[in-house]
C-alpha positions in Angstrom: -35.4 -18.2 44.2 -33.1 -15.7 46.4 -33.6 -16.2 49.6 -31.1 -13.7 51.0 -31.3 -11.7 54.3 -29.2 -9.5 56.4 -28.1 -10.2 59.8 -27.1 -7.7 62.3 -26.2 -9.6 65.7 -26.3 -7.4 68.6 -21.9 -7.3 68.6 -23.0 -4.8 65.3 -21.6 -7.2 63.1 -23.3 -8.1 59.8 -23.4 -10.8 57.5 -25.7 -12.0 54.5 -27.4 -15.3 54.7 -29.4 -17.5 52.6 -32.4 -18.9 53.7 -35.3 -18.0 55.6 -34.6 -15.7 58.7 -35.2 -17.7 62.3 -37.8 -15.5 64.0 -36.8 -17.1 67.6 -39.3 -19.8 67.5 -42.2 -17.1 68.1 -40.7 -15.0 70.3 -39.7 -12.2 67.6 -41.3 -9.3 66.7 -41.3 -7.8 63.1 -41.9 -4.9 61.8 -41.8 -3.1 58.1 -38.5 -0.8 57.6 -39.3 0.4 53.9 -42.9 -0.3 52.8 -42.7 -2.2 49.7 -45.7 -0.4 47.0 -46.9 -0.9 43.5 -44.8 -2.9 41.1 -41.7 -2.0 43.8 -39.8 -4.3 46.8 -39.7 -3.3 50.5 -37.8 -3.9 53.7 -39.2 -5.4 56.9 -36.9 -6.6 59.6 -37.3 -9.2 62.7 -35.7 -9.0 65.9 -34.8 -12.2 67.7 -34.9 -12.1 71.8 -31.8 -12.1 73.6 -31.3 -11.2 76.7 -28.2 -10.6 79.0 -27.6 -10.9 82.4 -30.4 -10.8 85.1 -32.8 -11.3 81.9 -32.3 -7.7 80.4 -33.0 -7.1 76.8 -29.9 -6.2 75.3 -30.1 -3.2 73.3 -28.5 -3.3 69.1 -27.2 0.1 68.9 -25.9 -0.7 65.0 -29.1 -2.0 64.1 -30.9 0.9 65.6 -29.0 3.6 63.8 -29.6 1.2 60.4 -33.1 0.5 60.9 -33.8 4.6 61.3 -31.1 5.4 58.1 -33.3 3.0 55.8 -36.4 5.3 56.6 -38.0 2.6 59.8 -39.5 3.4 62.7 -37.9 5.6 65.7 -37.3 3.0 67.9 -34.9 0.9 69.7 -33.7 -2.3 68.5 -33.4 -5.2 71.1 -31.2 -8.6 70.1 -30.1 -9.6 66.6 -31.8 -7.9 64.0 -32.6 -9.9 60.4 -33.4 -7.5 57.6 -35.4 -9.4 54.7 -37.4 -8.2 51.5 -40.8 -7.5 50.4 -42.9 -7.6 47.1 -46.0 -6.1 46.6 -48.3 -8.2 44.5 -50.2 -6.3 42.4 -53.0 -8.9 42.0 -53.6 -9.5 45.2 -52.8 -5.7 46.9 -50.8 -7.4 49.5 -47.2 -7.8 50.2 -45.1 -11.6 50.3 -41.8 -11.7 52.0 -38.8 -12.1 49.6 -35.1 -12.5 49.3 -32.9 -9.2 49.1 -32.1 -8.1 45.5 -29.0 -7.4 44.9 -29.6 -3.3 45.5 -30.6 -3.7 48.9 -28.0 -5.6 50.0 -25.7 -3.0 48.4 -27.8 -0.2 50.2 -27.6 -2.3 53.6 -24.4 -2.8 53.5 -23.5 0.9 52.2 -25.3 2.3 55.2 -23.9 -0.7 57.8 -20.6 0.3 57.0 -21.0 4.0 57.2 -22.9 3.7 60.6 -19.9 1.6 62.1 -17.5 3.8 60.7 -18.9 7.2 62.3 -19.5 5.1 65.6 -15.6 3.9 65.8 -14.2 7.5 64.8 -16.7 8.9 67.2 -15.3 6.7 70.2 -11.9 7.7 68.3 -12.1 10.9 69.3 -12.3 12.2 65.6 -13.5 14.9 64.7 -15.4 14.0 61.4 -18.8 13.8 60.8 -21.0 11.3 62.5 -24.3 10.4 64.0 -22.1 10.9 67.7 -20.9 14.8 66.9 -24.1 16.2 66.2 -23.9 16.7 62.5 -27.4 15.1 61.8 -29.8 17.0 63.8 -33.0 14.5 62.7 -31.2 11.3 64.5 -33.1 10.5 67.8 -31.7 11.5 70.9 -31.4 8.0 72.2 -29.4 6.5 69.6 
């Protein structure tokens, strides 16, 4: 069975892992990303607490801007971020976590590479499009 998830750590980096995510021991929070409907898979993702100094949240900027690309919620991510699959059961009308298939991980790593892209030509001073210059008017104004 694939067990594959994404992991965005709050550096921005990504990597794929196999098994099942570590919600920090109860102290994540999830939430769905793509709903997954008839017949089809979804996205949800779980953020794991970390904190910084003095005990502030630390705020995953890369995540963020992934999270709204793939359709999620407008809001702000907070630690390392784990992106994992859903399957809707058509039995049962409810959805059971899943590994990745092999499209979503091309999609999430399509649109993490893009995002990181635009942000380093963006503190590059470049010109080109990116989330930074103002060329997407629907991106939030706190990302």
């Amino acid at each position: 069975m694939n067990t594959i998830y994404a992991l965005i750590r709050i550096d921005g980096g990504m990597q794929f892992r196999d098994g099942i995510p570590d919600q920090g021991a109860g102290t994540g929070t999830a939430f769905a990303i793509q709903r997954a409907a008839s017949g089809d898979h979804g996205l949800h993702g779980g953020v794991n607490d970390v904190r910084g100094p003095g005990g502030t949240q630390l705020l995953n900027r890369i995540a963020t801007l992934v999270v709204y690309a793939l359709g999620g919620p407008n809001r702000c991510v907070f630690g390392d971020l784990t992106i994992s699959g859903d399957r809707f059961e058509s039995g049962s009308g409810k959805t059971t976590p899943c590994g990745l298939t092999e499209a979503q991980q091309h999609l999430i790593r399509d649109v993490h590479g893009a995002i990181c892209g635009n942000a380093d030509a963006a503190e590059g001073g470049d010109a080109g499009p990116s989330a930074a210059s103002g060329e997407r008017d629907d991106w939030p104004a706190w990302a």
